[in-house]
C-alpha positions in Angstrom: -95.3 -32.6 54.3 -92.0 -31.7 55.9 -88.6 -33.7 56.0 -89.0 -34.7 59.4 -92.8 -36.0 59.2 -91.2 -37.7 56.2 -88.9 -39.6 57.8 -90.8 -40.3 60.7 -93.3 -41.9 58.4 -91.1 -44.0 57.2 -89.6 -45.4 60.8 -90.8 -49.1 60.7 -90.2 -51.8 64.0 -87.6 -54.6 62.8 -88.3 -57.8 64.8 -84.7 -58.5 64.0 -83.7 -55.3 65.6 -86.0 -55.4 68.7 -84.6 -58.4 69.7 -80.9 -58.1 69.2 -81.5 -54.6 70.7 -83.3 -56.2 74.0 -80.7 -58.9 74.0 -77.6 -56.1 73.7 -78.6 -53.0 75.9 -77.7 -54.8 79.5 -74.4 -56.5 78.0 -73.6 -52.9 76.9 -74.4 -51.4 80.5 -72.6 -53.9 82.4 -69.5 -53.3 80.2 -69.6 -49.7 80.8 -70.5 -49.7 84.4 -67.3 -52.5 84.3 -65.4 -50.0 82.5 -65.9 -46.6 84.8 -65.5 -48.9 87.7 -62.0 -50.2 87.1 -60.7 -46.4 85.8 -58.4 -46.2 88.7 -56.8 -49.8 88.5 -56.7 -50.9 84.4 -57.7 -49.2 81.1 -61.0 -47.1 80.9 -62.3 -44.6 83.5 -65.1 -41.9 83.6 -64.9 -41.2 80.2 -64.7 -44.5 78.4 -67.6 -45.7 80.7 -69.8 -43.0 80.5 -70.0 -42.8 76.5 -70.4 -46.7 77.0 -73.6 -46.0 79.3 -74.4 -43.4 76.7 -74.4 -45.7 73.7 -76.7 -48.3 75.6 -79.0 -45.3 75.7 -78.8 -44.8 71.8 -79.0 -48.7 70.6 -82.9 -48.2 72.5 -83.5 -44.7 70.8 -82.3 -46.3 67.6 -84.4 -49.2 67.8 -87.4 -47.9 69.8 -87.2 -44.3 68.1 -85.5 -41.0 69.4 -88.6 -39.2 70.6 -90.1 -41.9 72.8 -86.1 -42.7 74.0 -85.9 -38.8 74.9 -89.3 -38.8 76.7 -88.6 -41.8 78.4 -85.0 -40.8 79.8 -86.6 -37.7 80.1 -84.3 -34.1 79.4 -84.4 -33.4 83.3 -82.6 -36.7 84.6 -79.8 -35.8 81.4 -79.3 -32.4 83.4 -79.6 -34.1 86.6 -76.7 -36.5 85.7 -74.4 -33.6 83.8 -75.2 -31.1 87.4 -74.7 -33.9 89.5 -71.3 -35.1 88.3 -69.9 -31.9 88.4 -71.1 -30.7 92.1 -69.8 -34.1 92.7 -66.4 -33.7 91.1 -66.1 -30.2 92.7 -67.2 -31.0 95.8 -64.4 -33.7 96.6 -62.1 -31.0 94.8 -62.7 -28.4 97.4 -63.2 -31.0 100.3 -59.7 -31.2 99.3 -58.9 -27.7 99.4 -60.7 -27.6 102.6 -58.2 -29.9 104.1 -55.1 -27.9 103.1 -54.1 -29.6 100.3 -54.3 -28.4 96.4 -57.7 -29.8 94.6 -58.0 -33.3 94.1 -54.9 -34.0 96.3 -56.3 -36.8 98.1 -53.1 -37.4 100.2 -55.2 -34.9 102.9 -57.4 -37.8 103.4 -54.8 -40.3 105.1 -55.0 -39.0 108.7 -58.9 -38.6 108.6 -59.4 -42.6 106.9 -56.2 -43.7 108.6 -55.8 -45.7 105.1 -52.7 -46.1 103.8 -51.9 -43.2 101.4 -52.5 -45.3 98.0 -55.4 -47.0 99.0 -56.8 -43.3 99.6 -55.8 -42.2 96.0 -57.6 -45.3 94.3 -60.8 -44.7 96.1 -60.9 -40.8 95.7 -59.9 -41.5 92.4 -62.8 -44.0 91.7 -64.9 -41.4 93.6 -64.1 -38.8 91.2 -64.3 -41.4 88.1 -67.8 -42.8 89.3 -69.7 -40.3 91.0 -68.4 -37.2 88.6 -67.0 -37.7 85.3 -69.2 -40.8 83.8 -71.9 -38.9 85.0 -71.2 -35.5 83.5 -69.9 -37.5 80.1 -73.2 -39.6 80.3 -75.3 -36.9 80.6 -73.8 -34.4 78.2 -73.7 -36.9 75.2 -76.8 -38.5 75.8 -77.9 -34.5 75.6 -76.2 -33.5 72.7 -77.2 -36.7 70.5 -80.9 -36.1 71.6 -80.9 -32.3 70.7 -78.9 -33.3 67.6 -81.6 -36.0 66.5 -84.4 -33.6 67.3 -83.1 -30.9 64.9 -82.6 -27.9 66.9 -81.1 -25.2 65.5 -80.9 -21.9 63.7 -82.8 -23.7 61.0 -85.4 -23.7 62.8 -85.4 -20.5 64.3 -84.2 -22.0 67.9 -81.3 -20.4 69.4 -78.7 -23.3 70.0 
């Protein structure tokens, strides 16, 4: 018998632990949705709130198990979120670009919103927070942990 089948052998269901996990997960969402969404007006951001949203996504694969977790969030909607945040992020960085300013200079949006210049910054900030860096951060950790807890490597004869 291998390691692994070893250990998965020995992976018992706590009621203790299914409950506070059921209990946990959404207060652990909300906070990191809370957290990405005010990036742009108090502490946290993209980042912060996407290893948050991330860590929601562990407590169940901790609890429930890693390979039914990683079926069930599924390795495509991981890439879909990394992909997506970044066409995202890029795409209001060369909208940008496209409007004569440098990237990410969201002052090129004032005469098109007619918005006054700093309410223009906070929401192409939140745009950029939001839609592309909690989503590339989300995706890429939940991705890494997943390939991490499923052992592939050059132990096992996988490229990495």
């Amino acid at each position: 018998m291998s390691e692994s089948e070893r250990v998965r052998q020995e992976y018992t269901q706590s009621p203790i632990i299914l409950t506070t996990a059921r209990i946990l997960a959404p207060f652990v969402l909300t906070y990191g949705l809370f957290i990405t969404f005010h990036g742009a007006d108090s502490p946290g951001g993209g980042f912060q709130g996407g290893v948050i949203i991330a860590t929601t996504v562990y407590l169940l694969a901790f609890t429930f198990g890693v390979e039914p977790t990683s079926t069930w969030v599924g390795h495509r909607s991981m890439a879909i979120l990394a992909a997506g945040g970044v066409i995202i992020f890029t795409g209001i960085g060369f909208a940008t670009m496209a409007l004569g300013g440098n990237f990410l200079e969201y002052a090129e949006f004032v005469a098109i919103l007619d918005l006054p210049e700093n309410e223009v910054v906070k929401w192409g900030m939140e745009a950029v927070e939001i839609g592309g860096i909690a989503a590339i951060i989300a995706g890429v950790v939940m991705a890494l942990v997943f390939l991490t807890a499923g052992g592939y490597g050059p132990e096992r004869g996988e490229e990495p």
